[in-house]
Structure formats: C-alpha cells, structure tokens
C-alpha positions as CSV (number, residue, x, y, z in Angstrom):
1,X,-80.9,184.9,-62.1
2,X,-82.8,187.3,-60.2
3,X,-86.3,186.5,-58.8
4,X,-88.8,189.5,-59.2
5,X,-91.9,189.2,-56.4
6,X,-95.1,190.3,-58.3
7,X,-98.9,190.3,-58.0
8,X,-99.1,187.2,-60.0
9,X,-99.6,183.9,-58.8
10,X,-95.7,183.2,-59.4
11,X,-92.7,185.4,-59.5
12,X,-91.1,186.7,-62.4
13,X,-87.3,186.4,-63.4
14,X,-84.5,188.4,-64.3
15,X,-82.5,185.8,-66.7
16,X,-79.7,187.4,-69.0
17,X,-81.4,190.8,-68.6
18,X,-85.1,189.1,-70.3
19,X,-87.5,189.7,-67.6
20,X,-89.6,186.2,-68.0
21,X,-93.1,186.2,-66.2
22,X,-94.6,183.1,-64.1
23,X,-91.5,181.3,-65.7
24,X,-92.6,177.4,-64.4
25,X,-96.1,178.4,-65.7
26,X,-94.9,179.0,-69.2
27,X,-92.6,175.9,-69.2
28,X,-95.0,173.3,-68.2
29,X,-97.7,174.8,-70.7
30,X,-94.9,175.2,-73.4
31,X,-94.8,171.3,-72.3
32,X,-98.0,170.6,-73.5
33,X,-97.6,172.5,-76.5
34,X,-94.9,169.7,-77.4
35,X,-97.1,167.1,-76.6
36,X,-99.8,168.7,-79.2
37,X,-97.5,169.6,-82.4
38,X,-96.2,165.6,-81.9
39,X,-99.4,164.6,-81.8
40,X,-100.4,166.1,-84.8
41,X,-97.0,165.0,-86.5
42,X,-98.3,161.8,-85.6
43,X,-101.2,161.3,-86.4
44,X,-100.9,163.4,-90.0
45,X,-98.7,160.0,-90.8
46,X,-101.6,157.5,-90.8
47,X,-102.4,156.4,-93.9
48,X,-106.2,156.5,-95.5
49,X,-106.7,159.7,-93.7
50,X,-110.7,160.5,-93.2
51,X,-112.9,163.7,-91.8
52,X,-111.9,161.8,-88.2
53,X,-108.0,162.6,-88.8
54,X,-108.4,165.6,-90.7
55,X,-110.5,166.8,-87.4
56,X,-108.4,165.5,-85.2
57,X,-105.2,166.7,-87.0
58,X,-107.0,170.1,-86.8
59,X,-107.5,169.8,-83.3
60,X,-103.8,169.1,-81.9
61,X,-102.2,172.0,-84.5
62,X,-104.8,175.0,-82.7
63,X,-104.4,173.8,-79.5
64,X,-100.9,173.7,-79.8
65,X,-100.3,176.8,-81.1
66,X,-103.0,177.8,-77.9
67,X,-100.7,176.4,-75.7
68,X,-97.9,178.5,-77.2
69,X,-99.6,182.0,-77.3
70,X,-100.9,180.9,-73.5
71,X,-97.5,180.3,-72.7
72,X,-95.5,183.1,-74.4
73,X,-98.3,185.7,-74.4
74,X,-100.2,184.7,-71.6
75,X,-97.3,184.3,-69.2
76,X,-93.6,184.9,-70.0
77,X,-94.3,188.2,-71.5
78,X,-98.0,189.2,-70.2
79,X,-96.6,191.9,-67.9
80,X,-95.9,193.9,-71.0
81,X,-98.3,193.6,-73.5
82,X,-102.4,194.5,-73.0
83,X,-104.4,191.7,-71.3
84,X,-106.6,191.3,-74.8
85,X,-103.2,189.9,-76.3
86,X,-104.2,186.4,-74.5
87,X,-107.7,186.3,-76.2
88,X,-106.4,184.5,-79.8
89,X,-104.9,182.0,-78.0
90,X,-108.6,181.2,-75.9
91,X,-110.1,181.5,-79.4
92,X,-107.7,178.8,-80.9
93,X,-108.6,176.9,-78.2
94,X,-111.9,177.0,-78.2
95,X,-112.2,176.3,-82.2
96,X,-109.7,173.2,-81.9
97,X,-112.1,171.8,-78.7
98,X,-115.2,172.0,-81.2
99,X,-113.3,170.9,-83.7
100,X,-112.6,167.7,-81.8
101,X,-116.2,167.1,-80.4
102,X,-116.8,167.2,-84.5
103,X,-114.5,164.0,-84.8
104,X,-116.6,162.5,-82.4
105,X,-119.5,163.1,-83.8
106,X,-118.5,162.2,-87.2
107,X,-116.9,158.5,-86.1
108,X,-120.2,158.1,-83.9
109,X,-122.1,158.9,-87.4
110,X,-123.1,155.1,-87.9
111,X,-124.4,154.4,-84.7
112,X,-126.0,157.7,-84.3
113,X,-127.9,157.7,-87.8
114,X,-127.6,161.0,-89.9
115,X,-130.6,163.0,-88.6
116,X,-128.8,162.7,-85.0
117,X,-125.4,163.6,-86.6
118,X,-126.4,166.9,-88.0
119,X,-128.6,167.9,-85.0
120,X,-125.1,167.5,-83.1
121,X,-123.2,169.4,-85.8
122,X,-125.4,172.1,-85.3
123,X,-125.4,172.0,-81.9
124,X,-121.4,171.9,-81.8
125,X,-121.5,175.1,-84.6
126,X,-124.0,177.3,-82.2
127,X,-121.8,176.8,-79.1
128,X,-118.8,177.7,-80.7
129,X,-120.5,180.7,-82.1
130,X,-121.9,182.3,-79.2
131,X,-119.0,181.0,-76.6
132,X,-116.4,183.2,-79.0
133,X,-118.9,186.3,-78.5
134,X,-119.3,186.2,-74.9
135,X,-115.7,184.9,-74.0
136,X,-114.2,187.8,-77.3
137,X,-116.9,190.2,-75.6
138,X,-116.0,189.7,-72.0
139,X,-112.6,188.7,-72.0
140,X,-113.7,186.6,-69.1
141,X,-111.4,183.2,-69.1
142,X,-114.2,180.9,-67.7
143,X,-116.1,181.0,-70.8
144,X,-113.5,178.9,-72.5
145,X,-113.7,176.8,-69.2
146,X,-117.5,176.3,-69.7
147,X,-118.0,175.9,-73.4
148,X,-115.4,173.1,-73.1
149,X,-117.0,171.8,-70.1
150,X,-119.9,171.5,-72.5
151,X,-118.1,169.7,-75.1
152,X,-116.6,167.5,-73.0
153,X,-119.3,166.8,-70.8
154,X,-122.4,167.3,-72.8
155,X,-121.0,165.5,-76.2
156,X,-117.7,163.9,-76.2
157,X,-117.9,162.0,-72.9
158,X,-121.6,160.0,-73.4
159,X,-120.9,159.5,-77.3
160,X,-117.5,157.8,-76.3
161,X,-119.2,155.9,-73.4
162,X,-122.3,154.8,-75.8
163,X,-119.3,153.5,-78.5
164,X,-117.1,151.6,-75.7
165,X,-120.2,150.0,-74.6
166,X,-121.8,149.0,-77.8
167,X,-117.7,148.3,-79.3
168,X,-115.3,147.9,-76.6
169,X,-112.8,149.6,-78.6
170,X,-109.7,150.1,-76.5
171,X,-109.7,153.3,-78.4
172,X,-112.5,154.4,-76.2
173,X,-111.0,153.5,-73.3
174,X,-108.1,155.8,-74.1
175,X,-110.2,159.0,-74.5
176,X,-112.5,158.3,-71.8
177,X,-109.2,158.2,-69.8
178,X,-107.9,161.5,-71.7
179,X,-111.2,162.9,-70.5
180,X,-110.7,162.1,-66.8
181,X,-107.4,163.8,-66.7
182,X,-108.9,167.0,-67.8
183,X,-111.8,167.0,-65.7
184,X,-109.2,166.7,-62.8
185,X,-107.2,169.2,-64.7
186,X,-109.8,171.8,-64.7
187,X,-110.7,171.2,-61.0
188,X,-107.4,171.8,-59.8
189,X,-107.4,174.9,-61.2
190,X,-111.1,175.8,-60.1
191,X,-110.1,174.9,-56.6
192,X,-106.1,176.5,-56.7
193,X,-104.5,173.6,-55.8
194,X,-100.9,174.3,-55.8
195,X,-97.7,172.8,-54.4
196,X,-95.7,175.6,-53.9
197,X,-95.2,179.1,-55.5
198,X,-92.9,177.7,-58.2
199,X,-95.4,174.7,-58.6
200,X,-98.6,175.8,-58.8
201,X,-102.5,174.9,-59.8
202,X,-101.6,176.3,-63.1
203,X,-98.3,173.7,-63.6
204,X,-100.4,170.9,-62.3
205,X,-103.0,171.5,-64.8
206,X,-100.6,171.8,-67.4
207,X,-99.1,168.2,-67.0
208,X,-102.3,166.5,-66.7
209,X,-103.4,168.4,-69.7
210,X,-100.6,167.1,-71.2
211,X,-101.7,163.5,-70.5
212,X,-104.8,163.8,-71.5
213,X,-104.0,165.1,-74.8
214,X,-101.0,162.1,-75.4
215,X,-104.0,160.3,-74.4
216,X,-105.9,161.5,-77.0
217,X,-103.4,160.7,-79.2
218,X,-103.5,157.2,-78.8
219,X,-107.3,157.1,-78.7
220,X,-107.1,158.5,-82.6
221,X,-104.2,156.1,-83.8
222,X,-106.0,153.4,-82.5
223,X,-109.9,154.0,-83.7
224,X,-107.8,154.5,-86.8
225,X,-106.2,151.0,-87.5
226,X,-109.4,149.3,-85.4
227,X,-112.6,150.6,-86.5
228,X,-115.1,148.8,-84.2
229,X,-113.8,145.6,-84.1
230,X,-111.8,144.9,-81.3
C-alpha cells in the first residue's frame, strides 16, 4: 500500500494499483450506508405497513444509496470524475430528509388536526423544491446542510417533542436522541473537528450519523407496535 499526499483533507492510496481517495472517509460513510439499507430491510418487515413506514422505508433506501454515491463518488474516486458527479447523491439526500419530516408529519396528523397537517406538507414540498434549485444551481454543499437543518430543527424536532410530551412514547425518546447525534454530527463538521489525518471531522460525523440513523430505526419499529400508548 502506497500513501499518496493530496490537497484533500485525507490522503489517497495506492492499493493493488486502484488509486482510492480519502480512503477512511469512504469506509466510515460506506458504514452508514450499511446502517441505512438494514434499516430499511427492517423496517419493510413490519407487518400492517402505513404512509409512516412506507415514508420511512423511503427514507432509509435514498439515504442509503446517498451514503453510497457520497462514499464511492464523492470520495474514493472523486479525484477522477467532475465535481457535479457528487450532486445526485446531495439530491437523494435531500429528498429522503423531506421524505422523513413527511412521516412526522403524517403520525403527528391526529394531534395536529388536518388543516395543520397540509400547511406542513406544503411547507415540507416548497423547501424541498427550492433547496434542490439552489443547492443543483450552486453546487454549494451547505444547502443540503441548511435545508436539513430546517427539517430537523424547524419540523421534526418540536413535533417529536409536542408527541413525547403529550404521549411519552419511548419511540420519541429514540428520535429525539437520533436528532441530538446529528446535530453534534453536523457541528463537528462545521467546526473541523478531527482526530487525526486518517480520522477526521468527516469520519466522526459519519459514525454519529450512523447512530442517529440506527436510532431512527428504533424510533419507527417502536411508534409502530405502540401507537401512543405507552
């Protein structure tokens, strides 16, 4: 193996004569890839499946195959292919974030009342719309940053916290949780905090990302079997 210095923010290497860019980088996101498609294995076994699963189920397939271009696109082979080549794996990302702040939405439905429902829903529908301009526009990674800041922070996060208060579904507790590891996932890379050059904010990010998201998991399985009632 032969370790090839490089502007990015980890070297590439020379292994069986594949060059392989930002090679940790691309494992640990490849990592959260895993934790995605089992996910949505997982949950597309619940029986009785509603709008919630099919949303959800939605959610973990395009973010894992998000993860995947990020990693294999974005990283291991970036150095030869344009820069644009990264955008349909922001786009996936983007749709499966909205497509998850629609579960929410829709389980919060009853409490909510319908008027408030569809004023969400339309609310979700126009942010995706104009986030994939700008960020398919610009090519500028922070939009994907900010409309899922949005998501998470302006919808997701204060409809789960209005349903663990009124419920105290441990369901809730496990997203709100998922939704705390990638807030801290997001800073860490907003602030570069890395451990080392073959650990970096980029890795970190990854395996909290990849909490959050098994989190996730666990937060849909068990709204699933118990609705409100525990």
């Amino acid at each position: 193996m032969e370790v090839i210095p490089t502007n990015n923010f980890q070297p590439d290497i020379l292994l069986g004569g594949i060059r392989l860019g930002e090679p940790v980088v691309a494992l640990t996101g490849l990592l959260v890839t895993v934790v995605c498609f089992y996910a949505w294995f997982r949950i597309r076994r619940l029986p009785a499946s509603n709008d919630v699963l099919r949303l959800s189920s939605i959610f973990f397939l395009l973010m894992g195959f998000s993860t995947l271009i990020g990693a294999v696109v974005g990283h291991l082979f970036l150095y030869c292919l344009p820069f644009v080549f990264k955008s349909p794996g922001w786009v996936l990302g983007m749709i499966s974030m909205s497509a998850f702040e629609q579960a929410i939405i829709v389980r919060a439905k009853p409490f909510l009342g319908a008027g408030w429902g569809r004023a969400l829903t339309w609310l979700n529908m126009i942010t995706l719309t104009l986030g994939l301009w700008f960020v398919t526009s610009t090519l500028w990674f922070p939009g994907v940053e900010i409309h899922a800041a949005f998501g998470v922070l302006g919808i997701i996060a204060p409809l789960e916290t209005i349903l663990l208060l009124k419920y105290r579904n441990k369901g809730s507790q496990y997203l709100l949780l998922g939704l705390l590891f990638l807030v801290v996932a997001v800073l860490v890379h907003i602030m570069k905090l890395s451990l080392s050059v073959w650990f970096t904010f980029f890795d970190i990010g990854h395996l909290l990302m990849g909490i959050s998201f098994w989190l996730f998991m666990l937060s849909t399985e068990y709204h699933h079997r118990h609705p409100y009632t525990t």
